[in-house]
C-alpha positions as CSV (number, residue, x, y, z in Angstrom):
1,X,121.5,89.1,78.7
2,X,121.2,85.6,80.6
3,X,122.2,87.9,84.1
4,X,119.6,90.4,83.5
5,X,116.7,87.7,83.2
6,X,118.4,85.8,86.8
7,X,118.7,89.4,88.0
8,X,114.9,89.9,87.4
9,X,114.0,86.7,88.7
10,X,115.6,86.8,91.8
11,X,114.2,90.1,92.5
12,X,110.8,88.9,91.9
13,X,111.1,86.0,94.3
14,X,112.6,88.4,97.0
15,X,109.8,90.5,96.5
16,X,107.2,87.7,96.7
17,X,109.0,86.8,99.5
18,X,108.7,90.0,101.6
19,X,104.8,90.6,100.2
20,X,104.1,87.0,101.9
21,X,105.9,88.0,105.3
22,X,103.8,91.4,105.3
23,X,101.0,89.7,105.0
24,X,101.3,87.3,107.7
25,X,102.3,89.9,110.1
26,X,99.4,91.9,109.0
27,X,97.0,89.1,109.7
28,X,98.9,87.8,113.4
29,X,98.3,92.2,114.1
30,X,94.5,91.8,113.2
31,X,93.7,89.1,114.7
32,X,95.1,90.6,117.7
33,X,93.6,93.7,117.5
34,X,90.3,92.1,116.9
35,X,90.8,90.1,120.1
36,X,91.3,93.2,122.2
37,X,88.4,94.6,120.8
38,X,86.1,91.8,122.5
39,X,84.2,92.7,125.4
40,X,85.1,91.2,128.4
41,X,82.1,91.5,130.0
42,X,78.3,93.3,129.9
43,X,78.9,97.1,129.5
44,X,75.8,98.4,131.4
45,X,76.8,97.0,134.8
46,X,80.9,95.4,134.1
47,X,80.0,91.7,135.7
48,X,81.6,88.6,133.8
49,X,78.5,86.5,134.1
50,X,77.4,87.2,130.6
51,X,75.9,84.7,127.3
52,X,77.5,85.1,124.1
53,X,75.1,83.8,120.8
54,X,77.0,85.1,117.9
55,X,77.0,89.1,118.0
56,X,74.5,89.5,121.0
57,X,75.4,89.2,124.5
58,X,72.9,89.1,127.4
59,X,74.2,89.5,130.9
60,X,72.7,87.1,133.3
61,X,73.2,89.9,136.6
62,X,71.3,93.1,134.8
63,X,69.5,91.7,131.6
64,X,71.4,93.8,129.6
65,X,71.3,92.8,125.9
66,X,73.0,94.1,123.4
67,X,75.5,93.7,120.7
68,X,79.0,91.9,121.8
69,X,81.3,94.0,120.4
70,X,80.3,96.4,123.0
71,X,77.9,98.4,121.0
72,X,80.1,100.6,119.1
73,X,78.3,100.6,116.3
74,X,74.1,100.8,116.4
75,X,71.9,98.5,114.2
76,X,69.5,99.9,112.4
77,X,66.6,99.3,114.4
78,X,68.6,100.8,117.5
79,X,69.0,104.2,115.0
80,X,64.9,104.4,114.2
81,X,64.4,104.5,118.1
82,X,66.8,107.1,118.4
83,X,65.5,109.3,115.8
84,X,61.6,108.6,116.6
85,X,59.6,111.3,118.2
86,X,58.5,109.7,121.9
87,X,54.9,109.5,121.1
88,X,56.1,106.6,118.1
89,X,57.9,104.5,120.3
């Protein structure tokens, strides 16, 4: 009975053990991922010469504004522009 209680606790710590490793390796691949996902520069005109301030970034050679993570995702006010007839704009 006493080998079937060590058997059960040894598992659990191997399991722990693994579950702990996943998750490290999981964090080091998203914080990787999330760093390749960072624009390198302004996406309207590709020059380096751009201002990061939190999520927007402003390109100093074009004016371009917009969100830094390259605008794959629209905020909500960039959505009502899109969907308002041109006479509302």
């Amino acid at each position: 009975m006493l080998t079937k209680v060590a058997i059960r606790i040894v598992v659990t710590v191997v399991v722990l053990a693994i579950a702990a490793l996943l998750g490290k390796i999981f964090t080091a691949y998203l914080k990787r991922r999330a760093k390749a996902l960072d624009v390198d520069g302004c996406v309207a005109c590709g020059s380096s010469e751009v201002v990061r301030d939190g999520a927007t970034l402003r390109c100093t050679k074009c004016g371009y504004t917009g969100r830094a993570d390259g605008g794959g995702t629209l905020s909500v006010e960039e959505m009502r522009s899109i969907r308002a007839p041109d006479d509302q704009r």
